[in-house]
Structures are given as structure tokens and as C-alpha cells.
VEXDREN-2710 file (C-alpha; in Angstrom, 1 decimal):
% VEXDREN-2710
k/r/px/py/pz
1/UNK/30.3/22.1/1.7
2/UNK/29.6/24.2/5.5
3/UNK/33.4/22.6/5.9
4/UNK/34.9/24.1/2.5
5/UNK/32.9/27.6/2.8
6/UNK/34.5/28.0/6.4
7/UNK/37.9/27.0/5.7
8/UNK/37.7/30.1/2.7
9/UNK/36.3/32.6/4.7
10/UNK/39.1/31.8/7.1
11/UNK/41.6/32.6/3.9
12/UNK/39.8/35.5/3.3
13/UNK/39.4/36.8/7.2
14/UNK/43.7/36.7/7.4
15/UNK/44.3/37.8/4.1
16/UNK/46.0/34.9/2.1
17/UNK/45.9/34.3/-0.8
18/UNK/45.2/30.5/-2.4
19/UNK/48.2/28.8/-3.8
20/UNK/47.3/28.8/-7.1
21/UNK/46.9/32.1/-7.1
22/UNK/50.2/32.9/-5.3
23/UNK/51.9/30.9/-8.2
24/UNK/50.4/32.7/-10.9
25/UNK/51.5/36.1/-8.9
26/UNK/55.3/34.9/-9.1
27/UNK/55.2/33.6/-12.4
28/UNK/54.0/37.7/-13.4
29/UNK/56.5/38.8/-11.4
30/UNK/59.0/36.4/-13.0
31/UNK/57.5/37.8/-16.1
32/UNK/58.2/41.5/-15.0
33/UNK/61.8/40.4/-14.5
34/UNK/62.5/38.9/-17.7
35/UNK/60.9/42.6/-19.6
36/UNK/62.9/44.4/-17.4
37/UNK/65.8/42.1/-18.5
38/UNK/66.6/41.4/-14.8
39/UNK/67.1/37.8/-15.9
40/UNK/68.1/35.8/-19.0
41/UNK/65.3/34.3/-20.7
42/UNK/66.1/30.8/-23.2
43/UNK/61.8/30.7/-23.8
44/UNK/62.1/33.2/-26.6
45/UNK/59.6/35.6/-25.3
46/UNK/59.0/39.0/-26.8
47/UNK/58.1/42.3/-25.3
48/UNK/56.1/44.5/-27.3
49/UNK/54.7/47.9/-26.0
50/UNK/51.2/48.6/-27.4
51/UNK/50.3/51.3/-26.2
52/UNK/47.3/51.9/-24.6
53/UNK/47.3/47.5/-23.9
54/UNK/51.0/48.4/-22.3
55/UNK/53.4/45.8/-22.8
56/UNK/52.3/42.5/-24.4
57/UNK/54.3/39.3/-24.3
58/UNK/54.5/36.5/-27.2
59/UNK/53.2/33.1/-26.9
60/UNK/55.7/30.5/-28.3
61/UNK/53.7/29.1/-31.3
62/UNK/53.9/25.0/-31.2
63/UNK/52.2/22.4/-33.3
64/UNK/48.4/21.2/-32.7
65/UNK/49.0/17.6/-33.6
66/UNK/50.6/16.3/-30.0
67/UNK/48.7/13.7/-27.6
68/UNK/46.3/15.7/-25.3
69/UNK/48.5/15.3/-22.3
70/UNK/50.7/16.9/-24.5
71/UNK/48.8/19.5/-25.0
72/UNK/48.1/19.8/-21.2
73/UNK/51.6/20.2/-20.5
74/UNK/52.4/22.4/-22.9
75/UNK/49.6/25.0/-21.8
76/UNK/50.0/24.4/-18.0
77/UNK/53.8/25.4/-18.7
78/UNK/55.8/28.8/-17.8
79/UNK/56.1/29.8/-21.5
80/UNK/52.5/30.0/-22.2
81/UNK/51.0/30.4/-18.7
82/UNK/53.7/33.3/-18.0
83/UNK/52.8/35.6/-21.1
84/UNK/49.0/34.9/-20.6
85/UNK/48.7/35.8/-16.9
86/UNK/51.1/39.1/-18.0
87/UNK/49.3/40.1/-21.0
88/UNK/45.8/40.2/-18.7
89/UNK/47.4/42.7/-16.9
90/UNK/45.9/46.3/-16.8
91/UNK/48.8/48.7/-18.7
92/UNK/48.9/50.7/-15.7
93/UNK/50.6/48.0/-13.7
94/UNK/52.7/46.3/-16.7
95/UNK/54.3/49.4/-17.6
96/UNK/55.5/50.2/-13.8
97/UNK/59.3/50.2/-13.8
98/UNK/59.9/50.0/-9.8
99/UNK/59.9/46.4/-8.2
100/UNK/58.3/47.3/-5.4
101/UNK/55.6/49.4/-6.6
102/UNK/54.5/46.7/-9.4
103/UNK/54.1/44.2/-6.8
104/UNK/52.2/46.1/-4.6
105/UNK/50.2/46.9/-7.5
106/UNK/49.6/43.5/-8.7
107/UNK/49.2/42.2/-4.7
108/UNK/46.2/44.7/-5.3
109/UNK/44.9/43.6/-8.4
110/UNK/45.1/40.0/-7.8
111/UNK/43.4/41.0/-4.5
112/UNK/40.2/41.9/-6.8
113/UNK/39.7/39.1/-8.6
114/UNK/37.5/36.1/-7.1
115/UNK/40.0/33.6/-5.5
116/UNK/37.9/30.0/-5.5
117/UNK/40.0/27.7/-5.0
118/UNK/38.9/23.9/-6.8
119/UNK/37.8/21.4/-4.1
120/UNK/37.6/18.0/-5.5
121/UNK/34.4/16.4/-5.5
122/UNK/32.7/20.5/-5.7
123/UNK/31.3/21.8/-8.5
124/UNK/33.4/24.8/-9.9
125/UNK/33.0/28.2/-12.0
126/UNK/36.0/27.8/-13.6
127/UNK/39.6/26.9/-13.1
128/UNK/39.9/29.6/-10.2
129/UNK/43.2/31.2/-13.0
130/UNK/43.2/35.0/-13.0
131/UNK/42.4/34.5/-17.4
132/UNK/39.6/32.3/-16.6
133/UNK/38.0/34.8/-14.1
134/UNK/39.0/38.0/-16.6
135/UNK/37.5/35.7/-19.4
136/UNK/34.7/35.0/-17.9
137/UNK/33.8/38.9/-16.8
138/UNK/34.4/39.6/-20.3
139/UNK/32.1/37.1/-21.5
140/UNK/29.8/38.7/-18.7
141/UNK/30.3/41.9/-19.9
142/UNK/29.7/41.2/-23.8
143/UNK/26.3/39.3/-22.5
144/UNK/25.2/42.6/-20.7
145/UNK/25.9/45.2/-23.2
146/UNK/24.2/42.6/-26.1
147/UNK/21.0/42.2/-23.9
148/UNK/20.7/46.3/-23.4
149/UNK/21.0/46.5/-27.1
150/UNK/18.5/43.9/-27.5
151/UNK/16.0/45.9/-24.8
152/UNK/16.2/49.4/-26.9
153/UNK/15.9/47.7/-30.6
END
């Protein structure tokens, strides 16, 4: 564990940032490319602008009765992965229209989010994926503002 805690801060100390993480960035800024139409897109994924949410991308709907490796591989793929990592993004940075600035923008966001990489044979939080982590703080968040409530009743 001593091993696995020094090795992170040693990511953390130069700045990096874990891989999974850095292929989550570039399939948001693949996303970015196809809603700017910079690219062609065959996945059949919709940009909708909701306002105050920004720009929200469609899932591709498929049918629930595959094997579970099926499953896996259809949730672990670019056209549900893609449009879930982009539609956790903050509207401020989905609706930027200037390459450069919306990856300096993300760079930062991603840079505020826990990055825990899974080590097998450790115990884990979660699955170290920006929606789990923004999941999880809104599960935190709902459990704090439920247990105030409860404290003033």
C-alpha cells in the first residue's frame, strides 16, 4: 500500500494525469469535435442545447436482453461513454467554441476531480471515471442536505 500511495503522489507532485483519466479527456474532446461538426459522426449522436445544462448529447438507446459481457461492452464503448463523460460537463465549458480554450478549460476541470487510479488487489471508491466521482458527490451532496433537513424538523 506505502508502494501504491508513493507512486500517486509522484503523479500528482509532476502533474499527470492517470490514463484512464487522459482517455476519458480525449474522448470529450472527440465529443467537442463531433458538436462542433469538426468531424463526421456514423454513432448517431444528437446535440441538444438546454440551456442553463448547456449542450447535452443522446445516448444511443439498445436493447436490455444481451449477455452481460454484452452489456459491458456496449457501456464501456465510445457511443455511450462519449456522451456520458460530455453531458457531466459544467455548461460553461461545453458551450466554449474555441479549441484551445475548451481544453484548457476541461485540463482544469478534470484537474479537480479525485484521480485514483484502481490497483488490483486494493480496495477502491469507485471506478476512478469522472461520472462515478460526480455521481458519487451528488449522492454526497443529496445525503448532506437530507440530514440538515432531518436536524431542523
Amino acid at each position: 500500500k506505502q508502494w501504491y500511495q508513493r507512486r500517486v503522489r509522484g503523479l500528482k507532485r509532476l502533474d499527470f494525469m492517470s490514463l484512464q483519466r487522459r482517455r476519458e479527456r480525449y474522448m470529450v474532446i472527440h465529443m467537442w469535435k463531433l458538436h462542433q461538426k469538426q468531424v463526421s459522426s456514423d454513432l448517431s449522436i444528437n446535440f441538444e442545447d438546454k440551456g442553463r445544462r448547456g449542450f447535452v448529447a443522446d445516448t444511443p438507446s439498445i436493447s436490455r436482453i444481451g449477455t452481460n459481457a454484452h452489456q459491458t461492452m456496449y457501456d464501456e464503448s465510445f457511443a455511450v461513454m462519449g456522451p456520458s463523460l460530455w453531458n457531466k460537463l459544467p455548461a460553461r465549458i461545453n458551450k466554449l467554441d474555441n479549441f484551445e480554450e475548451f481544453k484548457r478549460a476541461l485540463t482544469s476541470f478534470f484537474k479537480t476531480i479525485p484521480d485514483e487510479p484502481p490497483v488490483k488487489g486494493y480496495a477502491r471508491r469507485n471506478n476512478n471515471s469522472i461520472v462515478d466521482w460526480l455521481k458519487d458527490a451528488g449522492r454526497l451532496r443529496v445525503e448532506a442536505m437530507t440530514q440538515v433537513q432531518e436536524r431542523t424538523s
